[in-house]
C-alpha positions as CSV (number, residue, x, y, z in Angstrom):
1,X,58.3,61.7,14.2
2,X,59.3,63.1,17.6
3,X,57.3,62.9,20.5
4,X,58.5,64.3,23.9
5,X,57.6,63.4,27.4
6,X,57.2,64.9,30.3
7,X,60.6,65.0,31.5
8,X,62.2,66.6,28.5
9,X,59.1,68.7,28.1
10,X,60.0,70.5,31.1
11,X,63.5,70.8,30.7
12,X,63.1,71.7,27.5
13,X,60.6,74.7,28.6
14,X,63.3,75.6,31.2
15,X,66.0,75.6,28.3
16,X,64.3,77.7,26.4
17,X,63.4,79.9,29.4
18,X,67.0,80.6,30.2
19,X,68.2,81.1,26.7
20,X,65.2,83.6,25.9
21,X,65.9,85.9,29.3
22,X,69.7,86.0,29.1
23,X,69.4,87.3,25.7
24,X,68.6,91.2,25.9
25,X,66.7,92.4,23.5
26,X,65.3,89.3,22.5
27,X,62.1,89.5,20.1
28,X,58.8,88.8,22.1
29,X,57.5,84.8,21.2
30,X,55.5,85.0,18.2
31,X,52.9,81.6,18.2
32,X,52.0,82.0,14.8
33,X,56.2,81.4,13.8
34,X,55.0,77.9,13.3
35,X,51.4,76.0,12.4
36,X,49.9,78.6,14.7
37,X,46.5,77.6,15.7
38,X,43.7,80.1,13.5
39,X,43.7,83.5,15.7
40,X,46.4,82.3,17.9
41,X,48.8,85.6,17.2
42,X,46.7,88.3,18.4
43,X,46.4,89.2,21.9
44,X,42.8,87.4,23.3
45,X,39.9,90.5,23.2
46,X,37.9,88.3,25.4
47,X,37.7,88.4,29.6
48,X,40.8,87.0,31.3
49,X,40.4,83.9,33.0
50,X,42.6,84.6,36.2
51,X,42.8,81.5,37.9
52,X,43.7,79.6,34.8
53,X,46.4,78.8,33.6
54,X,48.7,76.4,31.0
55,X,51.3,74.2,31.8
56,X,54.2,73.0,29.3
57,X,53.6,69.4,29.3
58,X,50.9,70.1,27.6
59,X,52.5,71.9,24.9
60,X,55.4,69.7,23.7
61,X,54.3,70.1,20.1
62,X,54.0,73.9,20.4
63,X,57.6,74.1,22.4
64,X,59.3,72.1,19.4
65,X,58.2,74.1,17.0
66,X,58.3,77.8,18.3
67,X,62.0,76.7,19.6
68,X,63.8,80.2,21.4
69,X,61.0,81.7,20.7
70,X,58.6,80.0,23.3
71,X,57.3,82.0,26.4
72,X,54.6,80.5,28.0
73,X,53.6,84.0,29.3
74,X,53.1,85.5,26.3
75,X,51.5,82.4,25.2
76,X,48.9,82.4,28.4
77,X,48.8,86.1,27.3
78,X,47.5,85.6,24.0
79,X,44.9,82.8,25.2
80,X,43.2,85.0,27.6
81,X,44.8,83.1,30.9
82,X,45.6,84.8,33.8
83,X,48.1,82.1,35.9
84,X,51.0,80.4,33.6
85,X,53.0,77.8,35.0
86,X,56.8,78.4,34.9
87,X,59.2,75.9,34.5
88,X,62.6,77.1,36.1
89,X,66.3,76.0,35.2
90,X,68.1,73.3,37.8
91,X,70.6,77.1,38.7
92,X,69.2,80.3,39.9
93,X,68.9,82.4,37.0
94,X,68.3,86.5,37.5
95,X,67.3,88.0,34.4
96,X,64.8,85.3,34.1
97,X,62.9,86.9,37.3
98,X,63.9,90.1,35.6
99,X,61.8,89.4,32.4
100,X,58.8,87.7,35.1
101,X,58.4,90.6,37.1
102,X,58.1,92.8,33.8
103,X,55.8,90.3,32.0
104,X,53.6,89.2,34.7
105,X,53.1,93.2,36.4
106,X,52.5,94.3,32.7
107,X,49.7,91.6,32.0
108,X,48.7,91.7,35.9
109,X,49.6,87.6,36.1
110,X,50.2,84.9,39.0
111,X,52.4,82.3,38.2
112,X,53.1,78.5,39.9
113,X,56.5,77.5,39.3
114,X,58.2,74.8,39.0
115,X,61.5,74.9,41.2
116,X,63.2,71.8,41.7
117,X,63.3,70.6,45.9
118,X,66.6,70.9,47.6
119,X,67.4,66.8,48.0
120,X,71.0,68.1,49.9
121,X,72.1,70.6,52.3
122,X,74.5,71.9,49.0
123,X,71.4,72.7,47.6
124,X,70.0,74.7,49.7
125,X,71.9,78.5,48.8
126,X,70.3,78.0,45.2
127,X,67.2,76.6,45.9
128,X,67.3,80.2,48.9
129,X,68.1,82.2,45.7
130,X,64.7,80.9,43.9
131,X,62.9,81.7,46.6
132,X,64.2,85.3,47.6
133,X,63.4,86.4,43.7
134,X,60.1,84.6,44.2
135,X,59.0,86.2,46.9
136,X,60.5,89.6,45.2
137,X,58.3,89.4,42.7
138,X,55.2,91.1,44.8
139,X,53.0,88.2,46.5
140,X,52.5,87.0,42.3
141,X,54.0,83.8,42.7
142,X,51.4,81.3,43.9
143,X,53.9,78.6,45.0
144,X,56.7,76.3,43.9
145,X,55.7,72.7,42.4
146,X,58.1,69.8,42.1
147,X,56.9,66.4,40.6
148,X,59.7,64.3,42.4
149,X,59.2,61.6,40.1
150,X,58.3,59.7,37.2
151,X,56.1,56.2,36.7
152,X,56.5,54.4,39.9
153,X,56.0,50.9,37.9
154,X,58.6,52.2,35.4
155,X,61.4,54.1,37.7
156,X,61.3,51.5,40.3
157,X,62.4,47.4,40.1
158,X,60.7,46.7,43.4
159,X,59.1,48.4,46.3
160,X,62.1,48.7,48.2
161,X,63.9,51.3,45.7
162,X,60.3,53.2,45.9
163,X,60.9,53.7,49.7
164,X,64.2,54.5,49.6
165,X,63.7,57.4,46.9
166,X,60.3,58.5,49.2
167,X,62.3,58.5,52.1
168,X,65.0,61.1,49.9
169,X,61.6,63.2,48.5
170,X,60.8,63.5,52.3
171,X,64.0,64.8,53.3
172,X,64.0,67.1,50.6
173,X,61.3,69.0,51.6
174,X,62.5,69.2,55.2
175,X,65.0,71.1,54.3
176,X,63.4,73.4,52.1
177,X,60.2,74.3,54.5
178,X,62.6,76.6,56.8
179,X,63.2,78.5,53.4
180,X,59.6,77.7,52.2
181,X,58.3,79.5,55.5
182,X,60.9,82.4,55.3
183,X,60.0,83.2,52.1
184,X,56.3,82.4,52.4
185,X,56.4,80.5,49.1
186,X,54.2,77.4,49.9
187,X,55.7,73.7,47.9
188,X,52.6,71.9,46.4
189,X,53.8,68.5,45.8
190,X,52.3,66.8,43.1
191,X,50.9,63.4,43.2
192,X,53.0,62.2,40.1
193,X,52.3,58.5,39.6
194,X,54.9,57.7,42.7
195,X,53.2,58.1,45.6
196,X,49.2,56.8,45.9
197,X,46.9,59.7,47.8
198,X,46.9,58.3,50.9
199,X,50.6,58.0,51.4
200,X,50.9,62.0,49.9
201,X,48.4,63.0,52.5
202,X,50.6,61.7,55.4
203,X,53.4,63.2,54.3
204,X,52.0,66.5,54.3
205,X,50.3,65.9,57.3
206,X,53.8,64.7,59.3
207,X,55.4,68.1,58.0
208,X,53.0,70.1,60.1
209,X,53.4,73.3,57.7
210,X,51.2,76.0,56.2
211,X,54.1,76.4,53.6
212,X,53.8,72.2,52.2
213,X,50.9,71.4,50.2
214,X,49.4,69.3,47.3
215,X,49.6,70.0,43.6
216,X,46.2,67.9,42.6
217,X,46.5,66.0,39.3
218,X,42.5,64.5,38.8
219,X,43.7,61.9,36.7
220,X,47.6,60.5,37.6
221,X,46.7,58.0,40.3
222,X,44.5,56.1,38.1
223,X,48.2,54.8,37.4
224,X,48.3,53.8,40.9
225,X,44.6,51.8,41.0
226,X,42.7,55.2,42.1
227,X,39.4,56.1,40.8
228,X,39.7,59.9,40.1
229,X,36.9,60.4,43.1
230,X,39.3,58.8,45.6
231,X,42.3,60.9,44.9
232,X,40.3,63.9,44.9
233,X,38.2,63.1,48.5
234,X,41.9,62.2,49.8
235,X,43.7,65.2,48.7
236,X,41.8,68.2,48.1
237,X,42.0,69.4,51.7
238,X,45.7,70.2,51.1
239,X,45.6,71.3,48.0
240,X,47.2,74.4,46.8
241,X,46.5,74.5,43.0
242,X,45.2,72.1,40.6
243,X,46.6,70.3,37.4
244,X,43.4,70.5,35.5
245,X,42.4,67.7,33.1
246,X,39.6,66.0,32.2
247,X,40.2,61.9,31.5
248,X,39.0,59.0,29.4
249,X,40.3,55.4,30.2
250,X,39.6,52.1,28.7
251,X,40.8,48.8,29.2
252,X,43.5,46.9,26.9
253,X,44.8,43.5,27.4
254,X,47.8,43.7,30.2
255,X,45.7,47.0,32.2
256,X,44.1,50.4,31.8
257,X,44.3,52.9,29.4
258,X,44.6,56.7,30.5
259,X,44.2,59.4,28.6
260,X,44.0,63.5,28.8
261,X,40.9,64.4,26.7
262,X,39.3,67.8,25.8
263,X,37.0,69.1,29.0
264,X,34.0,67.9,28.8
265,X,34.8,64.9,25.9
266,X,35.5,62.9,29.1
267,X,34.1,62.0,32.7
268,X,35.2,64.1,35.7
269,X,32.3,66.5,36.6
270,X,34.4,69.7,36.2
271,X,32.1,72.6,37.2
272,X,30.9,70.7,40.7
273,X,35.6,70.1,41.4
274,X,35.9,73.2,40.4
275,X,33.2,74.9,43.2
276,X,34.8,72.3,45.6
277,X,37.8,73.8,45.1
278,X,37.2,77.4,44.9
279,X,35.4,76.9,48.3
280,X,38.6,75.9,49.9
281,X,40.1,79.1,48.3
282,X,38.0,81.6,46.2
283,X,41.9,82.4,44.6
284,X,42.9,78.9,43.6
285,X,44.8,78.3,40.4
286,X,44.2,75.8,37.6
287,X,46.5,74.6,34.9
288,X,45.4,73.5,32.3
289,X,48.0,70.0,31.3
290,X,46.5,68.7,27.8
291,X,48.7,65.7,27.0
292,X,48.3,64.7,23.7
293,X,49.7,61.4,23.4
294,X,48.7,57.9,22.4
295,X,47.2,56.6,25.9
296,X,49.4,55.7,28.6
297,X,49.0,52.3,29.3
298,X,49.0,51.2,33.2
299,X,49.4,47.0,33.2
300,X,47.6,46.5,36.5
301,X,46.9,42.9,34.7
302,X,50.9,42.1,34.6
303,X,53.1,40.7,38.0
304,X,55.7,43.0,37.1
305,X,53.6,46.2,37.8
306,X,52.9,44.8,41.2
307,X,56.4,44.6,42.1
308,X,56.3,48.2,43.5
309,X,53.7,47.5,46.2
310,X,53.9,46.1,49.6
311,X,52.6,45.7,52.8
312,X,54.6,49.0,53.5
313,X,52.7,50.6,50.3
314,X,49.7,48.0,49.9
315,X,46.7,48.5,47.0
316,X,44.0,47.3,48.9
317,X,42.0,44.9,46.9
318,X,38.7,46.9,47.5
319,X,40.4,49.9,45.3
320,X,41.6,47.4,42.6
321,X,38.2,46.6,42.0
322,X,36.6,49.9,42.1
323,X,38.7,50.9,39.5
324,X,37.5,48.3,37.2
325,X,34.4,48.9,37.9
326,X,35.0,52.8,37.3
327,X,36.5,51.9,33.7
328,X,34.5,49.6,33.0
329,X,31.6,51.8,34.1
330,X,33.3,54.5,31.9
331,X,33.9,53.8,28.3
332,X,35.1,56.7,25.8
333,X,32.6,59.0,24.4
334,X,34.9,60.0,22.1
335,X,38.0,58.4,20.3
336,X,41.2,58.4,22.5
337,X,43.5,60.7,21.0
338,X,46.8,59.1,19.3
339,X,49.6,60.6,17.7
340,X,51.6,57.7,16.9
341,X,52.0,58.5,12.9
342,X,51.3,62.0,12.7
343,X,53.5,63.8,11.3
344,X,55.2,67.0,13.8
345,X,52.7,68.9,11.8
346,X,50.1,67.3,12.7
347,X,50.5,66.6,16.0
348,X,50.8,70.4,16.4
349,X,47.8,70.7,14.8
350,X,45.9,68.1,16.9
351,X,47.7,69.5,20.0
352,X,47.0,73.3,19.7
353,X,42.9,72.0,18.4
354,X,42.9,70.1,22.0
355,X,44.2,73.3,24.1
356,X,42.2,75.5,22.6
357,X,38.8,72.8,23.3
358,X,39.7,73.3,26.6
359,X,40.3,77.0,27.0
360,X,37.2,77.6,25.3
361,X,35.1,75.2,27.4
362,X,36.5,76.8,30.4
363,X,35.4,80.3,29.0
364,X,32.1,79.1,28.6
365,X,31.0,76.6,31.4
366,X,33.4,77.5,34.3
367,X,33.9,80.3,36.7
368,X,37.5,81.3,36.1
């Protein structure tokens, strides 16, 4: 059985990216090449939902199986969604911006794309290179995206190797922002289970730039003991675009279980965020990030998980307990989804059903 994080979902998308543009004449993606999803081939007849978008962490399953022949343009195409995300190789690549600027002025697309930060000065001419084909490609490139991290209680021993890789993300982005702000390409910085709300919201606040923003996950700082109503209130006033989820938890016997569910099988109130968020800007872009997984388990019950924190980086005990009283308030209304012991065709299956629960949803009850 293979299942694929997040990590090698994205550099797998980004592999397959590179080898797909540097080969010319390449045959367009084809979705039905493998367990397609029933009408998934032909081009969506229905209105294009602009501001909505896909993102490959999502679509591990779909990425296996379609192999060099995944584009998540094409596929956005054929769903009907106006704003992919677009993983990018670690080196600057030109006939991948080649095949964007065809794809995305044929189907009249914005992308977000995921460019990885500068963390040296020897960085920097690449990282420049990114940017000058970004901005090349007509104002259609929303802004860059970098996740920095992974688990905070699984990449970190203690909370003094947190700080010393935050203090490395920081310096990162400082020296990106001069080629951020020549560029105009604005970095959202996602809050990726590293850093809690409060501690992203400073940063950006310290850099002092229109060109440094937030990616807004709803759901990933449950991970850090944050209802999904406090990361929201904390971040959305420098947000830039949105990883859009909707999100079941429950409890199990060393923490929380997390889950991406199908919109509305799960809690967040997705019409009023959206409004909230389109008020800030009318043009904001959503992608849609369905993981289907088992849950991912968070042991806020274990002294291990709390080795991360500190008075540098406290969890105040008041947020602890709203949490539990958020899950506890907040049972499943529908089955968690697992994949443990599916087979890879039926975790496609399961994962193309889940996507497509969530596109259609959007079609019907929000104002993309």
């Amino acid at each position: 059985m293979f299942i694929m994080n997040r990590r090698q979902a994205l550099a797998a998308a980004a592999a397959v990216s590179t080898a797909h543009a540097a080969t010319p004449g390449a045959a367009a993606p084809t979705p039905g090449a493998a367990a397609p999803t029933p009408g998934a081939a032909a081009p969506s007849t229905s209105r294009v939902l602009k501001n909505l978008g896909t993102a490959s962490p999502g679509l591990t399953a779909r990425i296996k199986a379609m192999g060099k022949n995944w584009d998540i343009v094409e596929y956005a195409h054929e769903k009907g969604l106006g704003a992919p995300h677009v993983t990018m190789p670690r080196e600057f690549n030109q006939a991948i911006f080649d095949k964007l600027k065809s794809q995305i002025e044929k189907y009249d697309m914005r992308l977000t794309m995921l460019v990885r930060t500068p963390r040296t000065e020897a960085d920097l001419p690449n990282y420049e290179a990114f940017a000058k084909a970004a901005a090349g490609l007509g104002g259609r490139v929303a802004c860059f995206h970098d996740p920095f991290s992974g688990r905070r209680y699984e990449q970190f021993q203690d909370a003094a190797g947190y700080h010393a890789f935050f203090e490395q993300c920081k310096k990162g982005v400082r020296l990106a922002e001069p080629i951020l702000r020549k560029y105009k390409i604005p970095l959202a910085i996602e809050n990726h289970k590293a850093w809690r709300s409060a501690e992203l919201a400073g940063w950006v606040r310290s850099m002092g730039s229109e060109y440094v923003g937030v990616c807004l996950d709803l759901v990933n700082n449950v991970s850090l003991v944050e209802t999904p109503e406090q990361t929201i209130d904390t971040l959305l006033p420098y947000t830039i675009y949105v990883s859009f989820k909707d999100i079941g938890v429950d409890f199990y016997k060393d923490g929380v279980l997390l889950s991406e569910v199908p919109f509305g099988d799960g809690h967040l109130d997705l019409k009023g965020l959206v409004a909230r968020c389109q008020k800030k800007d009318p043009n904001m872009i959503f992608q849609i990030e369905m993981l289907t997984r088992d849950p991912l388990e968070v042991p806020i019950f274990t002294e291990k998980y709390w080795k991360v924190f500190d008075e540098k980086s406290p969890v105040p005990a008041r947020d602890l307990a709203m949490l539990v009283d958020y899950v506890r308030k907040h049972p499943p209304r529908v089955p968690l989804p697992r994949t443990t012991g599916l087979s890879d065709e039926q975790r496609l299956k399961l994962e193309d059903e889940c996507n497509q629960k969530c596109i259609d949803y959007a079609r019907a009850h929000l104002p993309f």
